[in-house]
Residue, then its C-alpha position, 0 to 999 in steps of 0.5 A: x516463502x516470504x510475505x509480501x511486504x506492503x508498506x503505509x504512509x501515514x500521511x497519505x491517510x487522507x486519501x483512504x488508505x487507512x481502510x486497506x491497511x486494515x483489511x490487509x493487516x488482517x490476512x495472516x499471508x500479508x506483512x503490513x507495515x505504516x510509518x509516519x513518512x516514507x519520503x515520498x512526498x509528491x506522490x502522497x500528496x496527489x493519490x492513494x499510493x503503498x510501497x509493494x516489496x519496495x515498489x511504488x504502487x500509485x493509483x487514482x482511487x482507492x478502489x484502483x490501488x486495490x486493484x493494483x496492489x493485488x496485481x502486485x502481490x499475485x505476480x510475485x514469484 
């Protein structure tokens, strides 16, 4: 079985993303990844957002994206 791959874009840093990366980055079951951009620029600018084993996952606080992206990580099969 794969880990699920949560992707960081630097540039949405800003929004508070950085502290979910880290605590993700510390549980072995997870692969995280941050790049410099990942083209997604609208979305980055306006919320917190990371890519869940390549989708989207957009919230409207960090403490939501949170929420999702644990959400998105339980429903994969």
């Amino acid at each position: 079985m794969s880990k699920p791959l949560i992707e960081f874009c630097n540039g949405n840093m800003h929004h508070g993303t950085e502290t979910l990366m880290k605590q993700y980055e510390q549980d072995d079951r997870l692969k995280v990844v941050e790049y410099g951009c990942l083209g997604n620029c609208g979305e980055c600018y306006l919320k917190p957002f990371a890519l869940v084993d390549g989708r989207i996952i957009a919230a409207e606080s960090i403490e939501d994206l949170e929420h999702r992206i644990h959400e998105a990580i339980s429903a994969k099969p």
